[in-house]
C-alpha positions in Angstrom: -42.8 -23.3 11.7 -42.3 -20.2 9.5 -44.2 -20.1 6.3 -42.4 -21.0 3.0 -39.4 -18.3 1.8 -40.7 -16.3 5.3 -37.6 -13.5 6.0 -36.5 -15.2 8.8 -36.4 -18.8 7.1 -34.3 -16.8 4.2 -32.0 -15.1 7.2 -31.6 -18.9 8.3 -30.3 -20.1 5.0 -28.1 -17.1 4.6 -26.6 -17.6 8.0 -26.2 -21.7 7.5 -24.3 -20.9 4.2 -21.9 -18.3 5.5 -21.0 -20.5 8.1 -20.8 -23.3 6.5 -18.8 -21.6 3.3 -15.9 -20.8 5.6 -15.1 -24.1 7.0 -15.3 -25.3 4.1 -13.5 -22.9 1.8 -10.6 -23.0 4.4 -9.8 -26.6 4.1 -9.4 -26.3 0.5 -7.6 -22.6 -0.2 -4.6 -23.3 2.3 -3.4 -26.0 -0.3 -2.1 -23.8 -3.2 -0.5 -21.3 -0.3 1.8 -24.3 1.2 5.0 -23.0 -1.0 4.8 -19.3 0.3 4.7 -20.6 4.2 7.4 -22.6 3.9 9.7 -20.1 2.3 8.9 -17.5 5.1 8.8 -19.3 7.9 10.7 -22.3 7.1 9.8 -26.2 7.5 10.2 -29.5 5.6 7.4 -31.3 3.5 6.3 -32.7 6.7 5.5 -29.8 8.4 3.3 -28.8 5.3 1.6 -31.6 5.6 0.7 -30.6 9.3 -0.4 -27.1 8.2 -3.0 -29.0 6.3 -3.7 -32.3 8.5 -4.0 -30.5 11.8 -7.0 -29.0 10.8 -8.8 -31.8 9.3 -7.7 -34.0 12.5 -9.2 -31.9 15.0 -12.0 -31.0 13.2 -12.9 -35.1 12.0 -12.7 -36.3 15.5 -14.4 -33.1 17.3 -17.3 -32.8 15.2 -19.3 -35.5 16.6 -19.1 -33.5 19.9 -19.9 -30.8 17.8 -22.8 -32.4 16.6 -24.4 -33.3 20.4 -23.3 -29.9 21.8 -25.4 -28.4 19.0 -28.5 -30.4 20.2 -28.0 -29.6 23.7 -27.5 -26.3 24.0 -29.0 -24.7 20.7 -28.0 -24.7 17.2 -27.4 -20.5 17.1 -25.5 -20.4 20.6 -23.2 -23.7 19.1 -23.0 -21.1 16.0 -21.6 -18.4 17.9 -19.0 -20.0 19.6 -17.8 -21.9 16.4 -17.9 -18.4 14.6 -15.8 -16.5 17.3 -13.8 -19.4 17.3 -13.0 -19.4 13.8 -12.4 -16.0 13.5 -10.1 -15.7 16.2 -8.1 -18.8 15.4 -7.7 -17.4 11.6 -6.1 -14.4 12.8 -3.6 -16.6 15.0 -3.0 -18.1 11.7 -2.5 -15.1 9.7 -0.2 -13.5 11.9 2.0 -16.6 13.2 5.5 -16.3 13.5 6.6 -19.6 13.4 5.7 -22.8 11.6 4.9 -24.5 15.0 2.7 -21.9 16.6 0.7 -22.1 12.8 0.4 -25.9 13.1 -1.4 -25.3 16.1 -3.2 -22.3 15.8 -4.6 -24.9 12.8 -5.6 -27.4 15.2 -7.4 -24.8 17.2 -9.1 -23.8 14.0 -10.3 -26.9 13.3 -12.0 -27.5 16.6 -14.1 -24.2 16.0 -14.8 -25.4 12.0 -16.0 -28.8 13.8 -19.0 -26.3 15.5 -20.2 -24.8 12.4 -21.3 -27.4 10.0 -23.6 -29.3 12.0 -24.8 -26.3 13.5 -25.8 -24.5 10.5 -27.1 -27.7 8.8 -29.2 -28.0 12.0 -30.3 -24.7 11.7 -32.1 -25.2 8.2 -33.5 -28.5 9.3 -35.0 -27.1 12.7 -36.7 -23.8 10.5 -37.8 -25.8 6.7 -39.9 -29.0 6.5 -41.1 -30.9 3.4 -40.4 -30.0 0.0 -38.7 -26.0 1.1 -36.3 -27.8 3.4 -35.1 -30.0 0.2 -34.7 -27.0 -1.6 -33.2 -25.0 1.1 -30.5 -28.3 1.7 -30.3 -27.7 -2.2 -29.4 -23.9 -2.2 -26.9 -24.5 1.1 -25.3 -27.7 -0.7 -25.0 -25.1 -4.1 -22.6 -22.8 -2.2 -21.0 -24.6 0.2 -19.4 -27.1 -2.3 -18.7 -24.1 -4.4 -16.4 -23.4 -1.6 -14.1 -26.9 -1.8 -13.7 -26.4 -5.4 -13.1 -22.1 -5.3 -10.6 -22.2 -2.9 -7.4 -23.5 -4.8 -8.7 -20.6 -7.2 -8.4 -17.7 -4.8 -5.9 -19.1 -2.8 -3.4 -19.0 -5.5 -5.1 -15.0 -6.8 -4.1 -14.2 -3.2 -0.5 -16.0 -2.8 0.6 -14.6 -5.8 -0.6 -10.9 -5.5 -0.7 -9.8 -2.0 0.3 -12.4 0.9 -0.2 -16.2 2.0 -1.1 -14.8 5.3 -4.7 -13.1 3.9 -6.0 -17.0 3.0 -6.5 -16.8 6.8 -7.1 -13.5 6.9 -9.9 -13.4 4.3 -12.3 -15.6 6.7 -12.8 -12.1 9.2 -15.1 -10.3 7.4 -18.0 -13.0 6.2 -17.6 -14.3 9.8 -18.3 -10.6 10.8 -21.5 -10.7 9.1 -22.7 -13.8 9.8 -22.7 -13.1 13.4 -24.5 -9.8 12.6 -27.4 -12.2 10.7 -27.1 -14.6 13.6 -28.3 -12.0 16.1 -31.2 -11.6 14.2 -32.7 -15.0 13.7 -35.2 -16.2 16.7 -34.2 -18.3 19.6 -33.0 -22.0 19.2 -35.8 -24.6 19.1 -36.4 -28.4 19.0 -33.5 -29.2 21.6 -34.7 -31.7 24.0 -35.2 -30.1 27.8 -33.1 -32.0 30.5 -30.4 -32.8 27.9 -26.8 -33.0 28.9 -23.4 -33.9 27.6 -22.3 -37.0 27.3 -18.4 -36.5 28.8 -18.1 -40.4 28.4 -19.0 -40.4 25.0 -17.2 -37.5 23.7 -14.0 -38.9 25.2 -13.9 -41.6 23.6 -15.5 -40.8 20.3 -12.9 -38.0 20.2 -10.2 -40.3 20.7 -11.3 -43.1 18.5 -12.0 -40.8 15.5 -8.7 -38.8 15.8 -6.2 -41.2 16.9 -7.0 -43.5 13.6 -6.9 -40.7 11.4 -3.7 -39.6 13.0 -2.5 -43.0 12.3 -3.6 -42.9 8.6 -1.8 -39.3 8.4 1.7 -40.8 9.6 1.8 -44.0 8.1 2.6 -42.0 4.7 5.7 -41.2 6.7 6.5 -43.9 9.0 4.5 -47.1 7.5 2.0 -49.2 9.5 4.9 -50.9 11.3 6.1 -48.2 13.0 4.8 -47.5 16.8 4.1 -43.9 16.0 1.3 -45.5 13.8 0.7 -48.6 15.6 0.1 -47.2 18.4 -2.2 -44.9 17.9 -4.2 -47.1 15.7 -5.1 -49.7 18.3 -5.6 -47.1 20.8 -8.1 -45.5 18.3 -9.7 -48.2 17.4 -10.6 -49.5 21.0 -11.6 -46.4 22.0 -14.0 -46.6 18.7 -15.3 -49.9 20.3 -16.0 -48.6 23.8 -17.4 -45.6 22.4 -20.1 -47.7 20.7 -20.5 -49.8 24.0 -20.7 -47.1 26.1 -23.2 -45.3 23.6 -25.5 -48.5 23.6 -25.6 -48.2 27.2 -25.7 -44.7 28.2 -29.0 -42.9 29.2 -28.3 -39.5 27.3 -25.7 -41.0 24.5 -23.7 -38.2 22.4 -24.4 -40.7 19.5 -28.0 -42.4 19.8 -27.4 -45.7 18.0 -31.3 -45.6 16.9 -30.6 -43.1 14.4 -29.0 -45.9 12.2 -32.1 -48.0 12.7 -33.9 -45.6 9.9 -33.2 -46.6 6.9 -32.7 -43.6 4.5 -30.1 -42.7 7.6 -27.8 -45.7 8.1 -28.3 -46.6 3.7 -27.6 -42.8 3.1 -24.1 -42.7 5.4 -23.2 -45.7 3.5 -23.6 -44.0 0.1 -21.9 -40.9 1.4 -18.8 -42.9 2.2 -18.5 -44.4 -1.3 -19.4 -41.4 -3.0 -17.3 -38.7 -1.1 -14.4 -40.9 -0.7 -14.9 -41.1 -4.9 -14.9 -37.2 -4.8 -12.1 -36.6 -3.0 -10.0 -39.5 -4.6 -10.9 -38.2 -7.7 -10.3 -34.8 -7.0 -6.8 -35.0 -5.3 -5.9 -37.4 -8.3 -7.0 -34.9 -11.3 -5.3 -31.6 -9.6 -1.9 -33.7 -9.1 -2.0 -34.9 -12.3 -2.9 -31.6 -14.5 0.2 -30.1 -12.7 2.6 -32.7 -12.3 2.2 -34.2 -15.6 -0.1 -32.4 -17.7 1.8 -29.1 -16.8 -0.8 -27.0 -16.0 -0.3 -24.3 -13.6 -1.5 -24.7 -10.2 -4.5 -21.7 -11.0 -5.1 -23.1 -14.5 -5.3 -26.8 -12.5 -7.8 -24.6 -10.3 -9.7 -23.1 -13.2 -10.1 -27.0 -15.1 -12.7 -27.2 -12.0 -14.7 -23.9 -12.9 -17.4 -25.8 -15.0 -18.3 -28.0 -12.2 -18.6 -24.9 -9.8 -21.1 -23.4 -12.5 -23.1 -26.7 -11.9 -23.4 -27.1 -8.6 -24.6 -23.2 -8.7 -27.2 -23.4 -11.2 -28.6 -26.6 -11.1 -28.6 -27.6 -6.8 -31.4 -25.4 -5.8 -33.2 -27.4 -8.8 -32.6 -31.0 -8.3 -33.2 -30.0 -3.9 -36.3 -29.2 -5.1 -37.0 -32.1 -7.3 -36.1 -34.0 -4.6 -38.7 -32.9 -2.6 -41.6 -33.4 -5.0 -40.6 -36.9 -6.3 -38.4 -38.3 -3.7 -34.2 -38.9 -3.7 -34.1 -41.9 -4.7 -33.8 -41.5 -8.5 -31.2 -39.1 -8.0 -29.1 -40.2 -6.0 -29.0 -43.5 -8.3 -28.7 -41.6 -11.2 -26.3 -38.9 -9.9 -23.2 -40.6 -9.1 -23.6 -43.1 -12.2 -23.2 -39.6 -14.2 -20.1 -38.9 -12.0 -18.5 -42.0 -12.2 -19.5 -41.7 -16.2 -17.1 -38.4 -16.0 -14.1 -40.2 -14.3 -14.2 -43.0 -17.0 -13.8 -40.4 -19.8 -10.6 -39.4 -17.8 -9.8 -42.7 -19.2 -9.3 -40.8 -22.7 -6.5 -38.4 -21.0 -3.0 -38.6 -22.2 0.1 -36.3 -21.3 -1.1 -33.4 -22.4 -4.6 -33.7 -21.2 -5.7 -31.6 -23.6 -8.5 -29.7 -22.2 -11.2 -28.9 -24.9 -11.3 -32.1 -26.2 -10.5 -34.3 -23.0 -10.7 -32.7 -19.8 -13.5 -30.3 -20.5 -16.3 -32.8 -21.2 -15.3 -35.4 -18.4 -15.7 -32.3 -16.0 -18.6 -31.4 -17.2 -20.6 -34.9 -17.2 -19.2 -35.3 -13.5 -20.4 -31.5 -12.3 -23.6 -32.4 -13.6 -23.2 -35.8 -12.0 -22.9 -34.1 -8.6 -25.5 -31.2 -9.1 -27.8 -34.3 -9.1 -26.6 -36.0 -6.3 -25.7 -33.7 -3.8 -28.6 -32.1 -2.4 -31.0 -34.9 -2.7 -28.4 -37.0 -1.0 -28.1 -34.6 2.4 -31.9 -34.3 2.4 -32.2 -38.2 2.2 -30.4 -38.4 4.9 -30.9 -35.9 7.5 -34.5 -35.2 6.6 -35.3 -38.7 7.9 -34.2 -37.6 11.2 -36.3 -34.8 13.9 -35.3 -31.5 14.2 -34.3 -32.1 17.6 -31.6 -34.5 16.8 -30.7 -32.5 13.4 -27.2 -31.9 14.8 -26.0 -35.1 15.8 -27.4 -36.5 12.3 -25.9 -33.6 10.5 -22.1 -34.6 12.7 -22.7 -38.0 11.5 -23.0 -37.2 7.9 -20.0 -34.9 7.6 -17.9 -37.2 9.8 -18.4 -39.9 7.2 -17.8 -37.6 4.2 -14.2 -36.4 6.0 -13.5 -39.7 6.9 -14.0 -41.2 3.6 -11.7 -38.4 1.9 -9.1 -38.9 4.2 -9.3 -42.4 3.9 -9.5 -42.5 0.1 -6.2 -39.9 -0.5 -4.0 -41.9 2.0 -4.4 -44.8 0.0 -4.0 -42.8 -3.4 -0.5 -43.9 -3.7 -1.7 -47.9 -3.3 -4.3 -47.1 -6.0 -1.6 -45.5 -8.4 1.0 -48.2 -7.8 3.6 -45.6 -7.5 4.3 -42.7 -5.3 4.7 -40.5 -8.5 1.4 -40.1 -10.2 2.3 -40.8 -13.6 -0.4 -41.1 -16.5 -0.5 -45.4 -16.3 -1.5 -44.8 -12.6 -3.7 -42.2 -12.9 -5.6 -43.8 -15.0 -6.2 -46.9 -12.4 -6.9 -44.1 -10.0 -9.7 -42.6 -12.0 -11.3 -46.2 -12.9 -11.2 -46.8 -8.7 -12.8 -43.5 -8.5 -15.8 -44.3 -11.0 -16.7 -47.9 -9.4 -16.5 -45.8 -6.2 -19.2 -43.5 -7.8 -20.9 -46.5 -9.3 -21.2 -48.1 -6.2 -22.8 -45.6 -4.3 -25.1 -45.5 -6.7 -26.1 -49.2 -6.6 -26.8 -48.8 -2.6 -28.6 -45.8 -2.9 -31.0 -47.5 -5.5 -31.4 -50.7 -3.2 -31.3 -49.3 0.0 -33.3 -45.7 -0.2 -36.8 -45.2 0.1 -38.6 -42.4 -0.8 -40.8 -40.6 1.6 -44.6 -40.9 1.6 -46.5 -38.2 0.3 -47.9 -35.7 2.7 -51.7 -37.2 2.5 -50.6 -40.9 2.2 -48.3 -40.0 5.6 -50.9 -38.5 7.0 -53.3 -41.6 6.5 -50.9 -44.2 7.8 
């Protein structure tokens, strides 16, 4: 183990973030670019809503592979691939001629995107321990969720003054240099000699994570009647059962089963669900409502988010660290209480959603909400697992956090009441959102345990 804030720890953390920041940025800037496709290379709502889903299909049911392929063969090599991947796939994207070939150059995108996460989580967890890996998670979790709320913002500075095409385009040049930094860091450690892939297991995990999510895509569209649904849904979910069968069984399983046998683990996914499936509710429901109702523009609707962005920045590192010296548990009680305390003064909105008086101080209780929660959650989590199965935990995690928001936005329109979010529905959908956030607070202050300190550890 490198000594604390040692160059090649930093060149670690610089490398996760990069990565990281481009899978994440790209699932949120293609949004506000949706308009521009469709006039130049044509398609119905339906085949915007592919240029979006594609990627978050393949990359929510691959990135449990993702996770045991990192573990197997190395976190950086994993990294690599995903990188070259991702940069490849984006300039498919960029230069597509057709609204098909762009639906699936997505797909293909999202398969490499499914590499980097876990990866460059792993990366940190395999290089910090203690109190610096908290603050590490911290710093990474500061940036990288900089990313889901900055991309709507330079998404739409990009559509409107140059071309929809450099969204994709944009992701070359940080990828560039993060395979530059990536050269440099030292060889992989911590994965476990004699592994292999579980074939199996990454069958039918891939299967029954995308096939329901395809279903919950579609039924938007077709309703849960239709075969094109059905189907797929009760496909999925067998495969899902197998796949924790098969898992229980297997001698080398993609998934170990034990890792929800520690606590902070199995009580820390549970928490994630409730408060990312919250965040991305809450989210979706605020930018559709500032435009659609409110009137804002769709960069102003980007810019109502800026606050939070400034929060997350300046206070992550901070509360990582905290974290580390006292333990996650307080804050990851009192962090999402503080969120869901920012979508109950969306309560106060009215048609205007005036934004000094209303929108302004709901945004900035829940930034500061999450700048609590965040980091502290993540290093609950995965920093109650080894190093040597940091990637699998780290595929866990973020397939839970996807999951949830994909869950949570299909069912926005149940929520609402309506399929037009007007201000009588949004207002049920930000109360939803805050006993979300409220929730996960409650299991995180039952369920989490704070870690012994170093000397008590070191007794027992």
């Amino acid at each position: 183990m490198a000594p604390p804030s040692s160059p090649q720890q930093r060149l670690v953390l610089a490398v996760a973030i990069l990565s990281a920041f481009v899978s994440f940025l790209d699932a949120t800037v293609i949004n506000v670019a949706l308009p521009a496709i469709s006039r130049e290379l044509g398609g119905e709502l339906s085949s915007q809503q592919w240029v979006v889903d594609a990627y978050l299909l393949t990359l929510g049911s691959v990135i449990l592979l993702a996770g045991s392929l990192s573990d197997v063969f190395g976190r950086k090599k994993v990294l690599l691939v995903g990188l070259i991947g991702f940069g490849v796939t984006s300039l498919l994207c960029a230069f597509a001629p057709t609204i098909e070939f762009l639906i699936v150059s997505r797909g293909l995108q999202g398969i490499a995107g499914a590499l980097l996460v876990p990866s460059s989580l792993a990366l940190i967890l395999a290089t910090f321990s203690g109190p610096p890996q908290a603050r590490a998670i911290g710093t990474w979790t500061a940036f990288t969720s900089v990313a889901n709320i900055a991309g709507p913002i330079l998404g739409g500075v990009l559509v409107d003054q140059l071309s929809w095409r450099l969204v994709f385009g944009i992701n070359v040049l940080p990828i560039v240099v993060t395979v530059v930094l990536l050269s440099r860091l030292d060889s992989d450690a911590h994965h476990a000699p004699g592994a292999r892939v579980d074939v199996l297991g990454a069958v039918l995990g891939v299967v029954g994570l995308g096939l329901p999510v395809f279903a919950l895509i579609e039924q938007v569209n077709f309703g849960w009647s239709s075969p094109v649904v059905f189907v797929p849904l009760v496909v999925g979910v067998v495969a899902l059962v197998l796949f924790v069968v098969h898992e229980r069984r297997a001698s080398q399983p993609m998934l170990p089963l034990s890792l929800f046998r520690v606590r902070n683990f199995s009580v820390g996914n549970v928490s994630t669900f409730l408060i990312y499936g919250a965040l991305s509710l809450g989210f979706f429901s605020v930018a559709v409502f500032l435009q659609q109702v409110a009137g804002y523009s769709a960069t102003e609707a980007g810019f109502a988010m800026i606050p939070t962005s400034i929060l997350l920045i300046g206070l992550s590192s901070l509360f990582g660290r905290l974290s580390g010296r006292l333990g996650p548990r307080l804050f990851m009680t009192v962090g999402p209480l503080l969120g869901g305390g920012g979508f109950l003064l969306m309560l106060r909105f009215d048609d205007s959603a005036d934004y000094l008086t209303q929108v302004l101080p709901a945004v900035v209780v829940f930034g500061l909400g999450m700048a609590i929660t965040v980091a502290p959650l993540t290093s609950a989590i995965l920093g109650a697992i080894e190093p040597a199965r940091s990637g699998i935990a780290s595929a866990v995690n973020n397939a839970v956090s996807r999951v949830a928001g994909l869950i949570s936005v299909a069912l926005a329109s149940v929520v609402a009441g309506s399929v037009v979010l007007d201000l009588a529905g949004f207002h049920r959908v930000v109360l939803v959102t805050a006993v979300f956030f409220v929730a996960g607070a409650l299991v995180s202050f039952a369920g989490i345990r704070n870690p012994a300190p170093p000397s008590q550890a070191a007794v027992s």
